[in-house]
C-alpha positions in Angstrom: 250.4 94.7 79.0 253.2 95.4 81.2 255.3 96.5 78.2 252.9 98.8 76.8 252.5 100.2 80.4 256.5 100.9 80.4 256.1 102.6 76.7 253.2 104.5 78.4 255.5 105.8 81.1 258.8 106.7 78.7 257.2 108.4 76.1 254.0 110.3 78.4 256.5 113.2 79.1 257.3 113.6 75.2 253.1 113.6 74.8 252.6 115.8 77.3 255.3 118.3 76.2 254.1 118.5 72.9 251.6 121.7 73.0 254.8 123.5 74.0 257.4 122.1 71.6 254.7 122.9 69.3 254.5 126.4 70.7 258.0 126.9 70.6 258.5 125.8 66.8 256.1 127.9 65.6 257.8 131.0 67.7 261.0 129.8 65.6 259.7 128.9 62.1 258.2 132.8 62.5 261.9 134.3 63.5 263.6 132.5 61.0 260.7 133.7 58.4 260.9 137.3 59.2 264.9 137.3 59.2 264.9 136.7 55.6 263.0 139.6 54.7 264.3 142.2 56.8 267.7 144.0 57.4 269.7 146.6 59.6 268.8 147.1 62.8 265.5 145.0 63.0 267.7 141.8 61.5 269.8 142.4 64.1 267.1 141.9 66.8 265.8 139.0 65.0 269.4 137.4 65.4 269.6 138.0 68.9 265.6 136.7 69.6 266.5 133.7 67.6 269.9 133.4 69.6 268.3 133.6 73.0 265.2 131.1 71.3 268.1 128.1 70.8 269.6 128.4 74.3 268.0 125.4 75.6 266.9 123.5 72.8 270.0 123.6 70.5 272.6 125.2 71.9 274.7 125.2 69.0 272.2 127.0 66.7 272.4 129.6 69.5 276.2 129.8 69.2 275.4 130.7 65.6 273.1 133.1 65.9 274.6 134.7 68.2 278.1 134.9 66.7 276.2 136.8 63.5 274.1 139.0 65.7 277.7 140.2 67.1 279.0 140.2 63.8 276.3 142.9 62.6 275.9 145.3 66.0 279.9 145.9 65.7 279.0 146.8 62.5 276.8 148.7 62.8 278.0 150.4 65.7 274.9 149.2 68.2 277.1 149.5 71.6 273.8 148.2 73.0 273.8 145.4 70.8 277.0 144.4 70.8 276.4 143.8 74.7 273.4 142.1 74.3 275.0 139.7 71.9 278.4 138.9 73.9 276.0 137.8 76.6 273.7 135.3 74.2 277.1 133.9 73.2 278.5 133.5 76.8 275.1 131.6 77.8 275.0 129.5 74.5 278.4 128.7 74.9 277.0 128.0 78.8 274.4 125.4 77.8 276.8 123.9 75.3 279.0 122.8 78.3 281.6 125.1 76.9 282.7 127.0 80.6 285.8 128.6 78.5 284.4 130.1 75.9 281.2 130.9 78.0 283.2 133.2 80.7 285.4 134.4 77.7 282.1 136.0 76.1 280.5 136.7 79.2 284.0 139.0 80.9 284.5 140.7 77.6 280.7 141.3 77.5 280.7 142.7 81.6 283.4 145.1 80.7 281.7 146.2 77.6 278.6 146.7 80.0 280.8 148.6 82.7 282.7 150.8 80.7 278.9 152.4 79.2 277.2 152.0 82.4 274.6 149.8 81.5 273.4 148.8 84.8 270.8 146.1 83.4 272.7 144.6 81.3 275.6 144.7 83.6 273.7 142.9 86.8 272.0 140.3 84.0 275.7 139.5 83.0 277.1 139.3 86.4 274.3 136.7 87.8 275.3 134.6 84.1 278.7 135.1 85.7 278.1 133.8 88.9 275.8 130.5 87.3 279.1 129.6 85.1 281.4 130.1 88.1 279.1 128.0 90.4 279.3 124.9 87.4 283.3 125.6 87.2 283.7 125.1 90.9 284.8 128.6 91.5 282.6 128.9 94.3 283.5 132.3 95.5 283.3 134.0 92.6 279.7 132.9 92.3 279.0 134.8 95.6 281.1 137.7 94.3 279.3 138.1 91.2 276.2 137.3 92.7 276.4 140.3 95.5 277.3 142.6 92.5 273.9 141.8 90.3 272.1 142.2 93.5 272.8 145.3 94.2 272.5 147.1 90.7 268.5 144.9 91.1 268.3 146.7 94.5 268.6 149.6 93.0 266.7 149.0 89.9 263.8 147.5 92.0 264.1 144.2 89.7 262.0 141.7 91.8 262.5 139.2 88.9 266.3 140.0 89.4 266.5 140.0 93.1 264.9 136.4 93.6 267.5 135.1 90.8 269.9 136.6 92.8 268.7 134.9 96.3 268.5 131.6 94.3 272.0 131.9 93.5 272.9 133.0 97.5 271.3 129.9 98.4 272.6 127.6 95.9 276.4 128.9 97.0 275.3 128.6 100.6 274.1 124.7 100.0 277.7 124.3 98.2 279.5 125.4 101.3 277.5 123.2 103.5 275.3 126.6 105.4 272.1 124.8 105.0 270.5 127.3 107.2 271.5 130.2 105.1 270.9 128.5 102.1 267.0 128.2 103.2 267.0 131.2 104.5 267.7 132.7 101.1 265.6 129.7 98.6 262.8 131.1 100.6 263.0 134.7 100.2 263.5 134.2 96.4 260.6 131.8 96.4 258.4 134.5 98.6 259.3 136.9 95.8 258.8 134.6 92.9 255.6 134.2 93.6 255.0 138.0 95.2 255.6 138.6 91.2 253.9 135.7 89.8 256.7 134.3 88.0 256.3 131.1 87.3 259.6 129.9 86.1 261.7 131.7 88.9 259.4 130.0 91.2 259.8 126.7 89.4 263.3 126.9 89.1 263.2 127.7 93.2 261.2 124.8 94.5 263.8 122.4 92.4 266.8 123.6 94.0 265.1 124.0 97.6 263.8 120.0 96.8 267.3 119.7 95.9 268.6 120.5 99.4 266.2 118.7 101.5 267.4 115.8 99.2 270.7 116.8 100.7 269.5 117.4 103.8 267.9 113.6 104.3 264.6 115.8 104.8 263.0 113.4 102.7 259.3 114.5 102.9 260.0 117.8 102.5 261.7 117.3 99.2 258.8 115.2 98.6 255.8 118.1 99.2 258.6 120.6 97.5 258.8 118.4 94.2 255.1 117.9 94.2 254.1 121.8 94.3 257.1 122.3 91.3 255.8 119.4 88.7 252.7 122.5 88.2 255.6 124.7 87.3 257.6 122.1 84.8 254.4 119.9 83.3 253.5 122.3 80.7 257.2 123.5 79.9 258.8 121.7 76.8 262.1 120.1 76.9 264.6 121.9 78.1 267.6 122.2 80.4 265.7 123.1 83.6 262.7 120.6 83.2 265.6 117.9 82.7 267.3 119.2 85.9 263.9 118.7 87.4 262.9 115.3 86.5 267.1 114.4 87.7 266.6 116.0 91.0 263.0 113.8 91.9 265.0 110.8 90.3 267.7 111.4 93.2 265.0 111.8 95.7 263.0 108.6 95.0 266.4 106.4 95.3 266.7 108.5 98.8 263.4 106.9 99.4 264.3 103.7 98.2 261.4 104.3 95.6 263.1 102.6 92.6 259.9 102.2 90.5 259.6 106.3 90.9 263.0 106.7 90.4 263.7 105.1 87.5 260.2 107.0 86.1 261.8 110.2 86.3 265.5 109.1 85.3 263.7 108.1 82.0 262.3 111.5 81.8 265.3 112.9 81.9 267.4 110.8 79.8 265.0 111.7 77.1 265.0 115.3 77.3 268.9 114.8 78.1 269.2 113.0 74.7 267.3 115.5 72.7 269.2 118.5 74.0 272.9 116.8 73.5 273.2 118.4 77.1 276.5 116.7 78.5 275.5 118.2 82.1 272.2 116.4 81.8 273.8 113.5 80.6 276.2 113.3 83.0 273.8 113.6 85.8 271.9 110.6 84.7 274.6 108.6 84.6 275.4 109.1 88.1 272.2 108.5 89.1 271.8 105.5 87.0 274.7 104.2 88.6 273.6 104.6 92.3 269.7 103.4 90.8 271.3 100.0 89.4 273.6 99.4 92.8 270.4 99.9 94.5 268.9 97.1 92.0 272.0 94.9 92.8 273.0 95.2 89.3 276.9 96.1 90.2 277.6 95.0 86.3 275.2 97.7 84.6 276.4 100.0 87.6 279.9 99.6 86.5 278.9 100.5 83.1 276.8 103.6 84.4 279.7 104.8 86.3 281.8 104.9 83.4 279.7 106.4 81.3 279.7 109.5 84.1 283.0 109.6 84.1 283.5 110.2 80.6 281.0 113.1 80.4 282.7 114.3 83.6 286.1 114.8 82.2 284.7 116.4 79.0 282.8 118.9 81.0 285.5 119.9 84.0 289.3 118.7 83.4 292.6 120.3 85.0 293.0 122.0 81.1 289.5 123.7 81.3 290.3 124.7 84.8 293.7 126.4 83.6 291.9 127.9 80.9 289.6 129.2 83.2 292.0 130.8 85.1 293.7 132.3 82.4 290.3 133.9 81.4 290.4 135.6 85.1 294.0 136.9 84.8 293.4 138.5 81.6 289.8 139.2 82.6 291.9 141.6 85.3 294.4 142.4 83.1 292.2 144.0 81.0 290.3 146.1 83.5 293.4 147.2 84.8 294.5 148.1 81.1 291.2 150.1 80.8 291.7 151.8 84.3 295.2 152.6 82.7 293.5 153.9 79.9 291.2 155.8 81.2 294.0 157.6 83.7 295.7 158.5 80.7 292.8 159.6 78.6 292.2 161.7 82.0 295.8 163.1 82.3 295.3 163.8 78.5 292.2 166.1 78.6 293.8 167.9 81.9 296.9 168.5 80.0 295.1 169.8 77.4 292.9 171.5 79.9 295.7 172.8 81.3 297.3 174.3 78.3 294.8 176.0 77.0 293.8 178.1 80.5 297.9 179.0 80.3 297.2 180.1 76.6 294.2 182.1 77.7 296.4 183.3 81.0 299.0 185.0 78.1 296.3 186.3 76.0 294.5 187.9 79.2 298.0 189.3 80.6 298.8 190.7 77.2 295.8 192.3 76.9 295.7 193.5 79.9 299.2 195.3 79.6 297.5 196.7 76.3 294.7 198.1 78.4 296.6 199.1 81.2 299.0 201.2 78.5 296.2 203.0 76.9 294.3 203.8 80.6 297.8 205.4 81.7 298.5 207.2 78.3 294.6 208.6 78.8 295.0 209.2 82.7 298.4 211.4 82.3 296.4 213.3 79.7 293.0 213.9 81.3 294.9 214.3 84.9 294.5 218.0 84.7 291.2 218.3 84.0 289.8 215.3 86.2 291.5 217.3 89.5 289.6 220.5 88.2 286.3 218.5 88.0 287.0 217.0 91.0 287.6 220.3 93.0 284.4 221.3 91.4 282.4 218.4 92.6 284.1 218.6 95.7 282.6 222.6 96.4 279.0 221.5 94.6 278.7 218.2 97.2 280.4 220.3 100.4 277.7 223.4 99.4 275.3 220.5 98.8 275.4 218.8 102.4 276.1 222.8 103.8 272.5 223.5 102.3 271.2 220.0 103.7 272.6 220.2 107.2 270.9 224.0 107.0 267.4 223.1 106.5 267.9 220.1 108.7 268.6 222.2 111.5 265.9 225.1 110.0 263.5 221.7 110.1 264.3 221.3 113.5 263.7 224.5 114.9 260.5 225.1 113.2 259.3 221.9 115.1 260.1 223.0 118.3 259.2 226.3 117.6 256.1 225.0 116.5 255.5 223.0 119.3 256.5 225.7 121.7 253.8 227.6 120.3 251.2 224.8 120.4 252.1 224.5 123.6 252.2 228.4 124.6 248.6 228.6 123.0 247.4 225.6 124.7 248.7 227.2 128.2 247.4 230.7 127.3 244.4 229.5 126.2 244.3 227.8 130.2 245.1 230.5 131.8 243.1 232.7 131.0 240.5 230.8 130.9 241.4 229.9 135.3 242.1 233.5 136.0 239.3 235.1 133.9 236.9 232.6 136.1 239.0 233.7 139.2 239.3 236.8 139.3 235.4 237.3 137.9 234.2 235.4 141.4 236.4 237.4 143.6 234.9 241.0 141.6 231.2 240.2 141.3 231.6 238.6 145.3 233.1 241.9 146.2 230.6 244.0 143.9 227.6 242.2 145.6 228.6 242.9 148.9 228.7 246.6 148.2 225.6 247.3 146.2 223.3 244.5 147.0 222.1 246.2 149.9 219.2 243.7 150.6 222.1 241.0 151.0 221.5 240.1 154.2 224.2 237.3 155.5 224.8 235.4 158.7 228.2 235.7 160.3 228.9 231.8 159.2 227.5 232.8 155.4 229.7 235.8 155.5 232.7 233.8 156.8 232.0 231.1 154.2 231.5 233.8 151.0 234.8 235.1 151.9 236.9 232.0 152.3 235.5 231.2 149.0 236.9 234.6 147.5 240.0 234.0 149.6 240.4 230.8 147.5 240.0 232.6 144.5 242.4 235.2 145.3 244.9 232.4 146.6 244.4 230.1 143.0 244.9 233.3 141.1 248.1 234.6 142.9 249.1 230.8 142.5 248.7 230.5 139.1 250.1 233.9 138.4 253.4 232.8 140.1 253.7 229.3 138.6 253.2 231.3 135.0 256.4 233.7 135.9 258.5 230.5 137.1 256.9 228.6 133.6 257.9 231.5 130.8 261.6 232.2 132.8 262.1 228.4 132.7 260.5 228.4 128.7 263.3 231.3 127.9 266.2 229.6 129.9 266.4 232.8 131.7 266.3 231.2 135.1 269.2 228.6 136.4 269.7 226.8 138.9 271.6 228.5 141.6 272.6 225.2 143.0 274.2 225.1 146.8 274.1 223.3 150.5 270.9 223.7 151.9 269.1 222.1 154.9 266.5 220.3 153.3 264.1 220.5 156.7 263.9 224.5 156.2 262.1 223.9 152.8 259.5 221.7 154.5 259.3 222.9 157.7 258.9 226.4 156.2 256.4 225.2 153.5 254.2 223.4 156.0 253.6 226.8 158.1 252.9 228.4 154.7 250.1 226.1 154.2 248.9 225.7 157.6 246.4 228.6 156.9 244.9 227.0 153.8 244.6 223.4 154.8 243.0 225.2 158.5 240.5 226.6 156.6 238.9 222.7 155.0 240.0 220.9 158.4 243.2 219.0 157.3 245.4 217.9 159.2 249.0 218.6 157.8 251.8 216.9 159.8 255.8 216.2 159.4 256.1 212.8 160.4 259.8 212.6 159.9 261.8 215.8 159.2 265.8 215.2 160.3 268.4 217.6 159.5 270.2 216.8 156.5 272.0 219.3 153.6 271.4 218.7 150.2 272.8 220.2 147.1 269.9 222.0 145.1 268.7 225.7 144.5 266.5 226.5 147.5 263.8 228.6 145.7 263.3 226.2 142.7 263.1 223.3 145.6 260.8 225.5 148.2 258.6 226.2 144.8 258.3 221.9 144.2 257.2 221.2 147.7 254.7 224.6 147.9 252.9 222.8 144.6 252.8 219.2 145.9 251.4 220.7 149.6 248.9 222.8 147.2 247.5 220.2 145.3 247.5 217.6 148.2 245.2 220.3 150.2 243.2 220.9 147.2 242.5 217.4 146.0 241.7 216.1 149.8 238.4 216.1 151.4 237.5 218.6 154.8 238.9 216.4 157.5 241.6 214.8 155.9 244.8 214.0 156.6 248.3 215.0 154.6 251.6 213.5 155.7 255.3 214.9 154.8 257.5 212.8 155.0 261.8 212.4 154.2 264.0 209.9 153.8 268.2 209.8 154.2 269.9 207.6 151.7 273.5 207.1 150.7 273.5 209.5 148.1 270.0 211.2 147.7 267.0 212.6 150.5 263.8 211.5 149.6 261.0 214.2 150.3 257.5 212.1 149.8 254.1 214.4 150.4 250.9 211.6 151.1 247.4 212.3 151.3 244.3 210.7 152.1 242.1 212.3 149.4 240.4 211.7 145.7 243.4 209.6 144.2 244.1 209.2 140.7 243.0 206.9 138.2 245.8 205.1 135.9 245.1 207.1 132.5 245.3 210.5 135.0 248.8 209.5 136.2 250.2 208.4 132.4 249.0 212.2 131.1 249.4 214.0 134.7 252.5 216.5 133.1 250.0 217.1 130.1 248.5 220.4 131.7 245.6 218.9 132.1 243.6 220.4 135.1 240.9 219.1 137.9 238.7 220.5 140.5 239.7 220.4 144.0 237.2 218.9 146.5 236.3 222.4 147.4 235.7 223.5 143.8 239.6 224.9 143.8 240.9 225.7 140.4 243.8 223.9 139.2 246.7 225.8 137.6 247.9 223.1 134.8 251.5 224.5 135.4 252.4 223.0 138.5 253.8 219.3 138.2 255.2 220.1 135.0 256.9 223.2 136.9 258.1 220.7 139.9 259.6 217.9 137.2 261.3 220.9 134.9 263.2 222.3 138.5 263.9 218.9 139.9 265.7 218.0 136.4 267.7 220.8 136.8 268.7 219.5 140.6 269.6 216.4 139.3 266.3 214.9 141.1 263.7 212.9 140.1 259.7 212.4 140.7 257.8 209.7 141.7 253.9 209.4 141.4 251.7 206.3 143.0 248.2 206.8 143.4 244.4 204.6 144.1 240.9 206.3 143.4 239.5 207.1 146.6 242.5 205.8 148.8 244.6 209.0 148.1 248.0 209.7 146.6 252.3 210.2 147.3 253.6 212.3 145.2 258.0 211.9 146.3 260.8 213.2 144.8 264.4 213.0 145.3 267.3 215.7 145.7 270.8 215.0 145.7 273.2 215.1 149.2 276.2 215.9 147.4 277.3 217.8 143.6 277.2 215.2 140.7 277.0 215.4 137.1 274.1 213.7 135.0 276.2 210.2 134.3 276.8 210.2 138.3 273.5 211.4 139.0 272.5 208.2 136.9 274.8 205.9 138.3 273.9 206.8 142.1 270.5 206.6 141.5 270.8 202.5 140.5 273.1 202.5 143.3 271.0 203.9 145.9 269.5 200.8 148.3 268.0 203.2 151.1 265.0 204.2 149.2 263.1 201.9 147.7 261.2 203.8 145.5 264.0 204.6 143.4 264.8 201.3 142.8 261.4 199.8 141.8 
C-alpha cells in the first residue's frame, strides 16, 4: 500500500499535466502539418511559431527551427524577421544552457533591432538580455539591460512588459542582498500582473517572491506565497518554469524541516527536469537533494548528490564560458562602435555629397547670373535714353497729378467751411430777425397804441410798467444790433485785436455803472466784491464788450430781487474776472450746447441775442484768455474768464495756464 501511495505521489504531476501536454502536441503536430504545405513568407512564420513552441519542451528542436527561420528571412529580406528569429535562437540557445551562444544571438539580434528602431522588439531583447546575464553572474548588466526594456515599455504602455521588467529589478535586488527593494519591486510586478490578468507573469512572480522569503527565513510567508502560485502552475505542462516552481517549494519544505513535502516536490521536479534535458533544472535538484539527504542523515547519498551538482555546475558556468562571455561583450561594443563609425562616415558621405552639389549649383547660379546681368546691362545702355524720357514724362503726369489733388483738396476744404459759414450765417439770420422783428414790433405797436388808442386809460404805475417793457425792447434790440456788427467784423477777420496795458478794474467798474440802470429797474442788486487795480494785456473794447454780455445775461436770467456779484482774482500770470448770480441756473445739456446760439427767455420775458457767449469766447481767444462756465438749476450761475498780466504767445499762453496755482479754476 505504501508503495503504491509513493507511485501515486511521483507520477500524479505527470497525470495531472497531461490535458496540457496534450494541448501542446496537438498545437505542434498542427505547425509542423501546415509547414509542409506552405512557403515564403507564411513558412517563415510557421518556423519561427514552431521555434518559440520548442523553447521549453525541447530546446534543441527550437535551436533548429530557429536556425532555418533565420536562414529564410535573410533571404528573403524580412529585416523584421530576421530580428525575430536571432531572438528565438538567443532564448533556445538560453534554455539549452548554452549562455555563449545565447548572448551571441541575442547582441547581434539587439543591434539588428537598434539600428531599425524597433522599439518592441528591441525592449523584448533587452529583458532576454538581462535574464542570460542574471544566469551568467553578470549581475549588473542584468540591471542595465533591464532599465533599458523598461523604459522603451514605459513608453509603449506594455503592462505585460513592465511587470517582466519589475520581476527582473527584484530578482537583481534579491542577488545583491536589498531585500527591501527587491519586495518593493516583486510586488509592483505582481500588482500589475494581476491588474492585466496574466496569469503566467503572475505565476512566475509569486515563485520568485516565495523564493525570497525562502531566503529571507520568512517561512510562512513563502508558505501562503507557494500556495496562491500552485493555481498558476497545476494546469501548466512541463516546462522550465513549473520545474523551477516545484524546486523552489522543495527548498522551502527542507527550511521547514518538512522532509515528506520536500522530497514530494523534489520528485516533481526531477521528473520534469528529466524530460526537458534542462541542465539548470538538473542541477538545482541535485543541490537540493544533497542538503534533503544531509537532512535524512544520509551523508553517503549526500556525497553522491553533491557530486552530481557539481558536474552539472561546471558544464553550465566554467572560467572558459565566462571568457567567452566576455569576449561576446568586447565585440558586442566593438561592433556598436564599428556601426557608430559607420554611420559617421555614411554621414560625412552624404554631407560631402551634399556639399558638392550646393557648390555645383553655386557655379551654375553665378554663371548664370553673370549671363543675366550681361544681357540687363547690354539692354539698360540701350533703352537708357528712352527710360529718362519716360521718366521725365511720368514725373510731369504724377507732379500735375498730386498739383490737381492738393487743388481740389484745398477747393474741398473751402467749400466746407464755406458751406458751414453759410449754414451758420442762415441759422443766425434766420435768429435775428426773427428777435428784432418781435422787438422792434412791441416797441411800434406800444408806441402806436399810446397815440391812437385814445380810450387807453393808464395808471401812472401801468404807464411806468408799459414803458419799461418797451425800454427793454429798445435795449435787446440795440443789444442785438451791436453784438451782430462785433459778430460779421469778427466772421470777416476785419476786426483785430488791438492788444495793450489796461487796468482791468476800469472795464468792470465802468460796466457795472453801465448796467446799474437795467438791473435798477428788476430790483437787483449788482455789487464789486473785490475790484483791485491790476494791468492786464488785452484790447479794452473787445474785453469791456465780454463783461457788458456776461453783466447782460446775468441781469436777464435772474429773478426781481436778486443778487449779482463781480468778482476778480490776481494770479501769477493771469486776472481772473468771474460774474455770479443768484438766478435760473443752467441745466447740464444747456451748458454742453451754450456756444450753439441757442437762445432763452429772461425772467422778465427779455429776449436773448444767440450772439453773445459765442462773441465773449471768439474775443477772449484772441486775448489769449479763456472761459469758464459752472452752473445748478435754480441756485444760479458763474460765468469767469481769464485775461493775461503780461504779452505771451499761444505755446506760453498754454504753458502759464498749467502753471498758474492762484486760481483754481483754471486748474480743475
Amino acid at each position: 500500500m505504501k508503495i503504491k501511495f509513493q507511485l501515486l505521489i511521483y507520477f500524479f504531476p505527470i497525470l495531472i499535466s497531461l490535458p496540457a501536454f496534450a494541448d501542446f502536441q496537438t498545437n505542434l503536430d498542427s505547425l509542423n502539418n501546415r509547414y509542409t504545405k506552405v512557403s515564403g513568407q507564411e513558412k517563415l512564420e510557421t518556423l519561427l511559431e514552431l521555434s518559440r513552441a520548442y523553447w521549453d519542451t525541447e530546446p534543441a528542436k527550437s535551436i533548429e527551427m530557429g536556425g532555418r527561420a533565420l536562414a529564410t528571412a535573410q533571404s528573403l529580406e524580412y529585416d523584421k524577421e530576421v530580428v525575430k528569429a536571432m531572438y528565438y535562437l538567443g532564448t533556445a540557445y538560453y534554455v539549452d544552457n548554452q549562455y555563449d551562444n545565447s548572448l551571441d544571438y541575442l547582441l547581434k539580434a539587439y543591434r539588428f533591432a537598434k539600428n531599425h528602431d524597433y522599439e518592441k522588439e528591441l525592449a523584448d531583447i533587452s529583458q532576454k538580455l538581462a535574464t542570460v546575464y542574471y544566469q551568467s553572474g553578470k549581475i549588473g548588466k542584468t540591471y542595465d539591460y533591464t532599465q533599458e526594456a523598461n523604459k522603451i515599455y514605459e513608453k509603449l504602455n506594455d503592462k505585460v512588459g513592465l511587470a517582466r521588467c519589475f520581476n527582473s529589478f527584484g530578482v537583481y535586488y534579491q542577488a545583491i542582498r536589498n531585500y527591501d527593494k527587491a519586495i518593493e519591486y516583486l510586488q509592483k510586478g505582481l500588482d500589475l500582473g494581476k491588474e492585466i490578468s496574466h496569469r503566467a507573469v503572475v505565476g512566475e512572480l509569486l515563485n520568485d517572491i516565495g523564493s525570497l522569503y525562502t531566503e529571507m527565513g520568512d517561512t510562512l510567508k513563502a508558505i501562503r506565497t507557494y500556495r496562491e502560485a500552485v493555481d498558476y502552475y497545476k494546469t501548466n505542462g512541463p516546462n522550465h518554469k513549473t520545474g523551477v516552481f516545484e524546486l523552489n517549494m522543495c527548498e522551502l519544505y527542507l527550511h521547514h524541516n518538512d522532509l515528506t513535502k520536500a522530497r514530494h516536490h523534489l520528485d516533481k521536479g526531477y521528473l520534469i527536469a528529466k524530460q526537458l534535458k534542462s541542465k539548470r533544472l538538473l542541477r538545482d535538484y541535485y543541490k537540493y537533494l544533497s542538503l534533503y539527504y544531509t537532512k535524512l542523515g544520509d551523508y553517503r547519498s549526500s556525497v553522491n548528490a553533491y557530486e552530481n551538482l557539481q558536474a552539472y555546475q561546471d558544464s553550465i558556468s566554467s572560467e572558459q564560458l565566462s571568457n567567452k562571455i566576455d569576449d561576446l561583450d568586447s565585440r558586442h561594443i566593438e561592433d556598436i562602435k564599428n556601426q557608430e563609425n559607420q554611420i559617421l562616415r555614411a554621414e560625412n558621405q552624404t554631407q560631402q555629397l551634399e556639399i558638392n552639389r550646393q557648390y555645383t549649383i553655386g557655379l551654375l547660379i553665378l554663371l548664370l547670373l553673370l549671363v543675366v546681368i550681361f544681357l540687363l546691362t547690354f539692354r539698360y545702355r540701350n533703352n537708357l535714353k528712352d527710360n529718362e524720357l519716360l521718366y521725365l514724362r511720368n514725373r510731369l503726369v504724377s507732379q500735375h497729378q498730386e498739383e490737381l489733388i492738393g487743388a481740389m483738396k484745398r477747393l474741398k476744404v473751402s467749400e466746407d467751411k464755406l458751406r458751414t459759414a453759410n449754414e451758420t450765417k442762415d441759422k443766425m439770420f434766420s435768429l435775428i430777425a426773427h428777435d428784432l422783428r418781435g422787438a422792434i414790433g412791441n416797441i411800434s405797436n406800444g408806441l402806436r397804441m399810446m397815440l391812437t388808442d385814445e380810450e387807453l386809460d393808464l395808471s401812472e404805475e401801468d404807464k411806468t410798467e408799459f414803458l419799461q417793457s418797451l425800454f427793454h425792447s429798445a435795449d435787446n434790440s440795440f443789444e442785438l444790433l451791436e453784438n451782430l456788427l462785433f459778430w460779421a467784423k469778427n466772421q470777416t477777420s476785419t476786426i483785430s485785436a488791438n492788444l495793450q496795458m489796461v487796468d482791468a478794474s476800469s472795464i468792470i467798474s465802468s460796466n457795472i455803472n453801465l448796467s446799474a440802470e437795467l438791473a435798477k429797474i428788476k430790483s437787483i442788486s449788482l455789487i464789486a466784491t473785490v475790484n483791485p487795480s491790476v494791468e492786464v494785456y488785452i484790447d479794452w473794447n473787445m474785453i469791456n464788450t465780454v463783461v457788458r454780455n456776461l453783466l447782460s445775461n446775468a441781469i436777464k436770467f435772474t429773478n426781481k430781487g436778486g443778487l449779482i456779484e463781480v468778482k476778480s482774482e490776481i494770479g501769477e500770470y493771469f486776472v481772473k474776472i468771474s460774474v455770479i448770480d443768484n438766478g435760473i441756473g443752467m441745466m447740464p445739456e444747456q451748458i454742453e450746447n451754450i456756444y450753439e446760439g441757442k437762445t432763452t427767455d429772461g425772467t422778465a420775458n427779455e429776449k436773448g441775442t444767440g450772439l453773445g457767449i459765442t462773441l465773449c469766447r471768439d474775443f477772449l481767444v484772441k486775448n489769449h484768455g479763456e472761459m469758464m462756465v459752472e452752473s445748478e438749476v435754480d441756485k444760479g450761475s458763474t460765468f469767469s474768464f481769464i485775461i493775461p498780466r503780461r504779452p505771451m504767445s499761444d505755446k506760453k499762453f498754454s504753458e502759464f495756464v498749467n502753471k498758474e496755482t492762484l486760481i483754481s479754476v483754471v486748474n480743475s
